[in-house]
N, C-alpha and C positions, 0 to 999 in steps of 0.2 A: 190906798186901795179903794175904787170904786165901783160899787156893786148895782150902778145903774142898769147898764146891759143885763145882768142877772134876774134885777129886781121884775123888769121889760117881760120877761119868761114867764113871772106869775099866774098872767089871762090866760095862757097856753096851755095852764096843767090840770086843766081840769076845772075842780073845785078845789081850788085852792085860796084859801083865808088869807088876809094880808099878815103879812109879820115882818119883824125889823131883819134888818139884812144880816143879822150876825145868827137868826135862828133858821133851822128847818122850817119847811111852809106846815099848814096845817091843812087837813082835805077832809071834806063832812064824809061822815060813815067811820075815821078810822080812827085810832087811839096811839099817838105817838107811845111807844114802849123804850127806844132808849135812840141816843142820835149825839155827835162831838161833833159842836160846832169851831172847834179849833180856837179858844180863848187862848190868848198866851201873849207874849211879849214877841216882838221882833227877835230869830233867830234862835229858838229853842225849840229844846226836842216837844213831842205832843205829848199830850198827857199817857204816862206810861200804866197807869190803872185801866187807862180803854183798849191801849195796844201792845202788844209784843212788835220791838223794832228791830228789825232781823239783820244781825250782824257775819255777813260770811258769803262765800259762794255756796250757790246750793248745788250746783251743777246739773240742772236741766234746760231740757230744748237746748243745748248747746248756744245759748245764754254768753255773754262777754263778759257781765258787769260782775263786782263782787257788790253784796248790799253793805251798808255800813251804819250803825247807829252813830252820827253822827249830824249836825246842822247843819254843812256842809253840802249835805243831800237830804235830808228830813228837815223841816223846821217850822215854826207857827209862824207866820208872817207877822203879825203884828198885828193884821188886819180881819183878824178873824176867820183864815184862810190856812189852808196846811200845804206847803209847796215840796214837791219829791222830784228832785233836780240831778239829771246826771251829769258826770263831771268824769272830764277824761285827763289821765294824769301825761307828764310831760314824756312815759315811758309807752305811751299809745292805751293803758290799759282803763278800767273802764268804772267805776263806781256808782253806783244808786241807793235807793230807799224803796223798804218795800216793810209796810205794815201790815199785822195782820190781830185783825180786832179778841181780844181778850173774851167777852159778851159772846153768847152764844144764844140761836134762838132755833125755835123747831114753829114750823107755818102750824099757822092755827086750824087744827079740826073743825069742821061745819063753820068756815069764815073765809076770810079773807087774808094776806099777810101781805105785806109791801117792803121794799129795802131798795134805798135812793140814796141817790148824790148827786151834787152838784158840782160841777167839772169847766175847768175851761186846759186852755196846751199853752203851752207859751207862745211868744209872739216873734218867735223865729221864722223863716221862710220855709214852708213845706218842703220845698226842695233842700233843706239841708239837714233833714231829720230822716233821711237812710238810717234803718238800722233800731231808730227808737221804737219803743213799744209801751204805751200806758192803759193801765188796764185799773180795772172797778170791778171785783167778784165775787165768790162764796166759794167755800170749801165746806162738803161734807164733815163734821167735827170728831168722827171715826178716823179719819185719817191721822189723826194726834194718837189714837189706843191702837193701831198698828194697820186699819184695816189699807191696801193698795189701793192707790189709784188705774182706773177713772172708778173702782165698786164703791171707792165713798163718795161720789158724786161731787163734778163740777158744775157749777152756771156762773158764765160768764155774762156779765150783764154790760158792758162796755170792752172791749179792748179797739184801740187804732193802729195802725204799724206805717213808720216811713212818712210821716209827717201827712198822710193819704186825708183828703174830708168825708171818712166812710166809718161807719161804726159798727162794730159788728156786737150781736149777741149769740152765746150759742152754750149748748148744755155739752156734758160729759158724762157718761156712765157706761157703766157694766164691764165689760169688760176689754180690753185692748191685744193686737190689732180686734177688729171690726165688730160683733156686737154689736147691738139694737142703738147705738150711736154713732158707728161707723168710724169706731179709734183709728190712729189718734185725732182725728180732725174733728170729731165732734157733727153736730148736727145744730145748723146755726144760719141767721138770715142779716142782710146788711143794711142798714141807712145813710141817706147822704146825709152832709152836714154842710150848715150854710156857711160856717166859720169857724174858728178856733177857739172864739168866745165860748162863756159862759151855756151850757144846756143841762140839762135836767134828765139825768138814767136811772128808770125804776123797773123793777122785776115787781110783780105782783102774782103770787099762790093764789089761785082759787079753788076753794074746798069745799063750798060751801051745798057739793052737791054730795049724795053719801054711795053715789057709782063712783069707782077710782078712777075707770074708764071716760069719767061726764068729766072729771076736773083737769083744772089748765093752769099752767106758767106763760106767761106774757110778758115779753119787753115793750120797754116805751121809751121814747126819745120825747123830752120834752109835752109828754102826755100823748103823743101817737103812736101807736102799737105798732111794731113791724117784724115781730118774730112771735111763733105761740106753738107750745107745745100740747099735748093730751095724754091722758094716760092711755085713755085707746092707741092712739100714734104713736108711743111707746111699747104698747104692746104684752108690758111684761111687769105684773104687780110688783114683784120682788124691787126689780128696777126703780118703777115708777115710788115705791116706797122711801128709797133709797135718797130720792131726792123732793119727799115733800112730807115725810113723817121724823124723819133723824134730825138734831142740832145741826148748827148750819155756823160758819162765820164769816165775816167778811174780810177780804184783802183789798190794797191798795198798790200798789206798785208799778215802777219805773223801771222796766228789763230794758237791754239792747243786746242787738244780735240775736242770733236764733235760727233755729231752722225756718220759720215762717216769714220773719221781715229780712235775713239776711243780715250780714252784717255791716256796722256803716262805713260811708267811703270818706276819699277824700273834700268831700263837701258837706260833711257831718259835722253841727256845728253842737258845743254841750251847751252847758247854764241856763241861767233863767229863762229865758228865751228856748231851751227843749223840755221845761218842766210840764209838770200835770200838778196844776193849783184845785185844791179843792174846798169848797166855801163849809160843806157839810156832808155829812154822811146820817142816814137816821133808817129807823125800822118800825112798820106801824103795824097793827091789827085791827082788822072791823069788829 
């Protein structure tokens, strides 16, 4: 495993302090709170105290895959790295992995909150990832005590579809169809990406004003902003509460098919080469 290209990304992110390649970066102003740099041996599952590893179909978006706790589609590289790898069985049907972190955080009041990963896709030909979909995100933590989606709020802070070098960020709330997010599609803006390597996707709360209406969520690709919300531009406190005052947790996951990428053809190729390798995942507060 080599984390040179990675390493490459550090001047980009801002303030970002040096650190060895198996840790999250460090950034002046913020206080890493909790972050799974994926230690483990080659071929095992992640650490089950950080994640819940989701065994089954869940049946949405009209989805192909079934998820599986198994190595097979989840596993620690060996290299410090978490790889969630679909795999298509000899009967056409469709397997992945899809985590969804145990740790639960709510942005911090009069601060700042941050939640990152570092991402690369496998090194398969764009053109043969019809159909794949890898995503990096947050679930409102209500959605676990019963409340519906989109009112326990989504923010997607990464998803790509169809092997495409575009990344999209985009939030969910209130309520579906349409609503101050404009279900189900959400309300969300795109970046291009230079390659399939290694980049850096962080959402950053800022709260540190005490109008709901002054404070904003922001994506960043590699430390450039290209999507931001406000609570004004929301419009609606309940809402805007919905997603910057409640527990929050993070997902990981490997979908295919769908109503958004479509399902894959005959040029859809699986394994390592259609994974989403992740170096880290981590959460910080000012």
């Amino acid at each position: 495993m080599h984390f040179t290209s990675y390493l490459s990304l550090l001047p980009l992110l801002g303030a970002a302090l040096p650190v060895s390649a198996s840790d999250p970066p460090s950034y002046d102003g913020y206080t890493l709170a909790w972050a799974d740099s994926f230690q483990g041996p080659s071929g095992s599952l992640p650490n089950e105290n950080n994640w819940n590893i989701i065994d089954g179909n869940l049946g949405v978006n009209n989805e192909l895959e079934t998820y599986r706790r198994d190595p097979y589609n989840v596993q620690t590289s060996g290299g410090t790295t978490l790889q969630i790898t679909p795999r298509r069985a000899s009967d056409g049907s469709w397997t992945s992995g899809r985590l969804e972190s145990k740790y639960t955080f709510t942005p911090k009041s009069g601060g700042r909150t941050k939640a990152e990963a570092g991402i690369r896709f496998g090194a398969n030909d764009p053109s043969t990832k019809q159909g794949i979909w890898p995503a990096f995100w947050l679930l409102g933590d209500s959605i676990r005590q019963g409340t519906s989606w989109p009112a326990c709020g989504e923010l997607d802070v990464m998803e790509t579809v169809n092997g495409q070098l575009t990344g999209y960020g985009t939030v969910h709330c209130d309520v579906s169809p349409g609503g101050v997010c404009n279900e189900p599609s959400g309300r969300g803006k795109s970046i291009s990406l230079d390659s399939q390597d290694w980049h850096t996707w962080s959402i950053v709360w800022d709260l540190t004003s005490g109008d709901w209406g002054s404070q904003s969520i922001s994506w960043f690709l590699n430390g450039q902003q290209f999507n931001q919300i406000t609570g004004s531009s929301i419009g609606n406190q309940g809402v805007w509460n919905s997603l910057t005052t409640k527990p929050l947790y993070l997902l990981l996951n490997v979908a295919v098919g769908g109503s958004w990428p479509g399902n894959p053809n005959g040029n859809t190729q699986d394994g390592p080469g259609a994974m989403m390798e992740v170096a880290y995942v981590a959460q910080y507060h000012s």
